[in-house]
N, C-alpha and C positions, 0 to 999 in steps of 0.2 A: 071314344078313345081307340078306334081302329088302330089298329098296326100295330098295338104295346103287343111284349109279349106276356105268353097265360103265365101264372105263378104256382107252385109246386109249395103245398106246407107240409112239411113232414114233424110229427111228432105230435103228443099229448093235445086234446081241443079244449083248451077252457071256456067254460060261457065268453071270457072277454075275449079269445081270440076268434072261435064263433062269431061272434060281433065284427070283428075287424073283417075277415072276409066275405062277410054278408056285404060289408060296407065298400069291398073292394070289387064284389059283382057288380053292385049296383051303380059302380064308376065306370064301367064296362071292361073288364081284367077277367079274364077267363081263370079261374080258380078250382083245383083240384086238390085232395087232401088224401096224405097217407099213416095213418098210428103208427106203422109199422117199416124200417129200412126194405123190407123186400116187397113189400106194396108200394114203396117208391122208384125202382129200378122197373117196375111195367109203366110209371106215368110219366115218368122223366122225360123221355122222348118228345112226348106233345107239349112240355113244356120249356119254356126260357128262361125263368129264373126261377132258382130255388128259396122258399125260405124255411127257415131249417131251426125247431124249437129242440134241443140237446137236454135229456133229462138228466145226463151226467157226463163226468169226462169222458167215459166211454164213447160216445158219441161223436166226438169231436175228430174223430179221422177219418169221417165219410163226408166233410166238407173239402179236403183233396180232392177224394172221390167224384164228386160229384162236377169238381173245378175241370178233372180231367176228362167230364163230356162236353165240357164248352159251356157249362152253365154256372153263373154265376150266381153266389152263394149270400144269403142273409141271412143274421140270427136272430130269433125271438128270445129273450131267457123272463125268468121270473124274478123279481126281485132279490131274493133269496142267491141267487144264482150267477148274483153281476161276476162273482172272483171266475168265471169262466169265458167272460168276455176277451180280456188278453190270448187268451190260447185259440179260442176260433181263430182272431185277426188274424194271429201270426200263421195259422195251417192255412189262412185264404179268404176270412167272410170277406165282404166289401160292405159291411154296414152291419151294426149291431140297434136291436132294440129293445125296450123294456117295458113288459106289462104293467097297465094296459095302452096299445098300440093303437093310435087314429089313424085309420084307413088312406086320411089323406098321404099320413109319413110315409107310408108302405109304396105308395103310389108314384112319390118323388122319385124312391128309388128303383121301382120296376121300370116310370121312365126312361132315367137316366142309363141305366142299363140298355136297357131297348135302343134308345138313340147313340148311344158308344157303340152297339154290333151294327149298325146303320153306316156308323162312322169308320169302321174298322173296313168292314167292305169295299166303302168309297174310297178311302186308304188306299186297299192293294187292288182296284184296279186302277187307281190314275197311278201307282208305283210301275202297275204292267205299259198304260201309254206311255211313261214316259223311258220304260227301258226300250220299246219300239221306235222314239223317235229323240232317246240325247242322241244330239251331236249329227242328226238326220243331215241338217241341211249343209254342213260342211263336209259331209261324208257321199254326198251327191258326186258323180261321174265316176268313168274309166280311165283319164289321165294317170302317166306314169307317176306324177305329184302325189295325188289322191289317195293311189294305190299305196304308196310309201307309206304316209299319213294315216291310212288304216292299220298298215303292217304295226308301224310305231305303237298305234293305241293298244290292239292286239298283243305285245311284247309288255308292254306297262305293267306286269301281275305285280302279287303282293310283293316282291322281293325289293322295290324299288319305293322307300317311304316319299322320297322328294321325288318330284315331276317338274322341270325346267322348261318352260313351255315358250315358243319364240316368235316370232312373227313382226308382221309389219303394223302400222297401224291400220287400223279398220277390219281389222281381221277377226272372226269369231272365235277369239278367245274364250268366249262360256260356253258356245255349243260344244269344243273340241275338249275344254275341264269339265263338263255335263257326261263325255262320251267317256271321259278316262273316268270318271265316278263308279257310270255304270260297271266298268269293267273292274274293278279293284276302287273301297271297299265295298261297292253294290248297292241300290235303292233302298234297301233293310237299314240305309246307314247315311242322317244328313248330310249336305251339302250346302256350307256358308260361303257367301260371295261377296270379296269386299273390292272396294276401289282404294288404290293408294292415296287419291288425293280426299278419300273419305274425312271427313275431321273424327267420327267415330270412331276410326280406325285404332287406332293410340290407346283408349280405351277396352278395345276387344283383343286387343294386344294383351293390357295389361291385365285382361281374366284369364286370357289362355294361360299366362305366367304363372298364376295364383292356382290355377286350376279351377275357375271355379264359372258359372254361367253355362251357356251351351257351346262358348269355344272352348271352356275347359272340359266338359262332357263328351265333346269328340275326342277330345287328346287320350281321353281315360278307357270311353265306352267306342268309338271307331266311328268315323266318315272323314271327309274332304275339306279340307280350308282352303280357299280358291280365293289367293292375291292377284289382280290386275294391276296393271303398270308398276309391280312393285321394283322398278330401278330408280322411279320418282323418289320412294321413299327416304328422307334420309340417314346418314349412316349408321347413325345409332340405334335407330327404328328395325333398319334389315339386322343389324348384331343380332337388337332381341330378340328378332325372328326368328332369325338359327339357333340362337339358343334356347329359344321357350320350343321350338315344333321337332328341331332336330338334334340337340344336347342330351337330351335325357331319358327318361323310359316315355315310352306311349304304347298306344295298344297297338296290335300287328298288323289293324283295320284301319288306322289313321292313317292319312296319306295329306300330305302339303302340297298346293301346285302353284307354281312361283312362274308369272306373266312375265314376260319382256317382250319390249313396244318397241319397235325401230322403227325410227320415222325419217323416210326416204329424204327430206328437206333438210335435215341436219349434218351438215357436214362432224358435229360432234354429239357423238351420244351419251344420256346418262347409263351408270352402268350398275350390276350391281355386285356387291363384296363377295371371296370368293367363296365363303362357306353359304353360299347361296346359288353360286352356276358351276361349282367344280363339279363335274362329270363321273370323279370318282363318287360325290353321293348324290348328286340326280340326273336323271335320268332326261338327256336332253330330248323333245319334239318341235319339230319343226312345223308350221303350218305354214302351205306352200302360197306363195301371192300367185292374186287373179290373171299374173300376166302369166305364169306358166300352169296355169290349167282352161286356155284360150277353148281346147275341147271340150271341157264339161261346161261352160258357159251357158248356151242356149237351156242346158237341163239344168242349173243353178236359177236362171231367169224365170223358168218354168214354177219351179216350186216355192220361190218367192211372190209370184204374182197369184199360185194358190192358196200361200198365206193370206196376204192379203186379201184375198173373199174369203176366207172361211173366218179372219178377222172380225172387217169391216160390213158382211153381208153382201158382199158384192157379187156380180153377175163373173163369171170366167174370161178371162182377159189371154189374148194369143197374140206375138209378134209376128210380124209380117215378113217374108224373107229379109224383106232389107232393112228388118228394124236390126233382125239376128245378125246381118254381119255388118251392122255398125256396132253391135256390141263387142265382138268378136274383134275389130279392128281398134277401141278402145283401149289405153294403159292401165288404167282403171287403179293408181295411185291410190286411191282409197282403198281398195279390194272392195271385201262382202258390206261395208258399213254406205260406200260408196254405190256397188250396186244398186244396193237396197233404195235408196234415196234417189235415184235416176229411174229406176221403175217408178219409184211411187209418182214422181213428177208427169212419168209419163201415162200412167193412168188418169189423173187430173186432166190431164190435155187431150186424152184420145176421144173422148165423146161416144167412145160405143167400144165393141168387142176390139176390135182391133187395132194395134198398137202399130202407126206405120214409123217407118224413120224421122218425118217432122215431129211426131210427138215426143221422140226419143232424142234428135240431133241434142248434143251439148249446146251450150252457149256460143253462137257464132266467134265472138273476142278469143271466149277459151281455146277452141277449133283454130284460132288463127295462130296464137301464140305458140300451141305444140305446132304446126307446120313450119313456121318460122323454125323453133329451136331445131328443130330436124333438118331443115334445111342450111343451118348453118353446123349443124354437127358432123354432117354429111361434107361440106366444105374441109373445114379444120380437122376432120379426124386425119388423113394424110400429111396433112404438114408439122399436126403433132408426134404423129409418129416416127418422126425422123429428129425430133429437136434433143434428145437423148444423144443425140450422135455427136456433137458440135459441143463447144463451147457456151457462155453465156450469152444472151441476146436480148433485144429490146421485142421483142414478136408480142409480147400482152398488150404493151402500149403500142404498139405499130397496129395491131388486130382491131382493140379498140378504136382506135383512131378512123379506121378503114371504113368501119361501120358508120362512127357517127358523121363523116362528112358529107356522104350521102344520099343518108337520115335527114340531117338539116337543112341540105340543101333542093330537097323533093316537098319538107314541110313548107321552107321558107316558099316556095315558089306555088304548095295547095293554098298559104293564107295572104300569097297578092304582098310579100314581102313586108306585112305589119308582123312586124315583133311581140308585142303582143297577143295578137291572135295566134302565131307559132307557137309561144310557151305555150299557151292554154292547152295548146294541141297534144302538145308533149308532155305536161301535167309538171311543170321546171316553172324556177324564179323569172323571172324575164332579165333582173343583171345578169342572175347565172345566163340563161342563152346569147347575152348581148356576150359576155365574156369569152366565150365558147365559141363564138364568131369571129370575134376577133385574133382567137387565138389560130383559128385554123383560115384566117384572111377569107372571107365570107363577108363581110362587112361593106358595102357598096363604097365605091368613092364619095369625098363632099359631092362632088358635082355632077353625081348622078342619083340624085335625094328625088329628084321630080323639083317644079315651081310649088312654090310656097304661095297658101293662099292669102288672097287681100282680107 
């Protein structure tokens, strides 16, 4: 039984407890004895838990004592004696017993003791990694964005219960509510993280309400309730949010942080109610997209691809100049969820340390489509700019038009003038493209069909 700690008996030996620590030597529990409180305060030191036999109530307020060197406290009493079991617990034992004691019980609990300070340890130092690294990888670069971003979390103290937290999609919304944690109410204090489209969610709603569980124990006792996508949620769902996190009393340590997702594809977004993003009670942060911190990029890439081996076991992976400014020259629509997933791709395909641009190029099609749309944004932006000026016009349908005539008239002539091989090409009904032919006279004459075979 290495590693347990030695045990401390103080007070009166009867033959039968005599007995039990003979029995607790010879389980291997390093075992020292004191008759007397002041022959206890020299052994204390070498030991880790106390068990402590109280010959009357007097006795009973040197089990604080003892609490308040870190050592945790047991009682032995005599039968006679049980009506002083209450009053230990309540000054602090962590376990009460009664003559005669089998060495094994005594042992459960020097255990358990032992492996709770094991645990407590392990505790605060993964509390120390992870105050060193929330919120690490979005807080990566010197971009003016970045910078802001840091100020923001920095400004976040106690005085701000609600955090309205905003961003695009794919953006690290938990590293940057992981970073505000740290900073107000602190690792000393959980951190629950839900998704909106959670089906639990409803449920953890309705204990925060009641006060009760561990969403109702942060409301009461202080940490983080960390909503994502909560503008998904609907509207009855956000009421009760503001009213169960920010309606009524909480502790001055509770903090709520309310996600919002804007997805660049949506010309309409959902939103949410305003006793949830009014400014007067939270505290708006921005987290800025990948397109305006194009300069922390390379050192984003970096710390990603050293996740990824400290992960997965993998060897150190390094982009190649030109892998860096294709990333650099990427929109990167997704941001941080989007990066992440274009490295991982490109480790798969590199076959050794280094990562060159074929391993990284996007998807040729994808690659074509953004040149395309740029290249016709680059067109129309000048003529949209003037259409404000004038009257009404047909310019959508003219524009349109412009495009597909020849569009179809470049496919009709790759597929040898089969109409069907056109559609396919175009991924359209083949009426729809005979239609579409005809309407913008494209349509060959009867009598230039070609000879009909025999």
């Amino acid at each position: 039984m290495a590693g347990l700690s030695g045990l401390l008996f103080v007070g009166a030996l009867s033959p039968g407890r005599r007995h039990m620590l003979d029995g607790l030597e010879e389980l291997g529990v390093r075992v020292e004895a004191a008759a007397e409180p002041g022959r206890a305060w020299e052994c204390v030191e070498r030991c880790g838990v106390v068990l402590l036999a109280p010959g009357s109530p007097a006795d009973i307020p040197l089990i604080p004592r003892f609490e308040e060197q870190g050592k945790p406290v047991g009682m032995v009493l005599r039968a006679g004696d049980k009506g002083l079991a209450p009053h230990g617990l309540k000054a602090g034992a962590r376990s009460v017993f009664v003559d005669e004691v089998h060495p094994e019980e005594v042992l459960g609990f020097v255990r358990s003791v032992t492996e709770e300070g094991l645990l407590r340890r392990e505790v605060r130092w993964l509390r120390a990694e992870v105050r060193q690294q929330a919120g690490a990888g979005i807080l990566i670069g010197g971009s003016a964005p970045s910078e802001r971003l840091r100020r923001s979390i920095r400004e976040a103290g106690p005085r701000h219960r609600a955090i309205l937290l905003r961003g695009e999609k794919g953006a690290s919304f938990a590293a940057v509510g992981r970073a505000l944690h740290a900073r107000h109410p602190g690792q000393r204090h959980p951190l629950i993280q839900f998704q909106a489209r959670q089906p639990a969610f409803e449920k953890a709603l309705a204990r925060l309400e009641k006060g009760k569980g561990s969403e109702g124990e942060i409301l009461e006792l202080g940490g983080t309730l960390l909503v994502e996508e909560a503008q998904l949620l609907p509207r009855e769902l956000q009421v009760r949010l503001a009213a169960a996190a920010l309606g009524g009393p909480a502790c001055p340590e509770f903090r709520l942080i309310v996600c919002e997702t804007i997805d660049p594809e949506r010309l309409i977004q959902d939103s949410l109610i305003p006793s949830l993003c009014d400014e007067a009670r939270c505290l708006p942060v921005r987290i800025p997209t990948l397109r305006e911190r194009r300069k922390d990029l390379p050192e984003l890439a970096e710390a990603v691809l050293r996740d990824f081996a400290e992960r997965f076991g993998l060897g150190p992976h390094v982009l190649t100049p030109g892998a860096v400014e294709a990333i650099q020259e990427r929109p990167w629509w997704g941001n941080e969820s989007e990066l992440e997933m274009s490295l991982c791709r490109a480790v798969l395909l590199s076959g050794g340390p280094a990562i060159s641009v074929d391993a990284f190029a996007p998807d040729p099609s994808a690659r074509r489509r953004g040149e395309m749309e740029e290249f016709f944004r680059e067109r129309l932006a000048p003529i949209v700019g003037v259409l404000g000026k004038g009257g009404g016009s047909d310019f959508y349908e003219h524009t349109i038009r412009s495009v597909e005539k020849p569009l179809l008239e470049l496919v009709l002539r790759e597929s040898g003038g089969n109409q069907l091989k056109a559609a396919q090409l175009l991924g359209m009904n083949r009426n729809t493209l005979h239609r579409k032919l005809q309407e913008l006279n494209l349509t060959p004459p009867a009598g230039r069909r070609g000879p009909r075979r025999k």
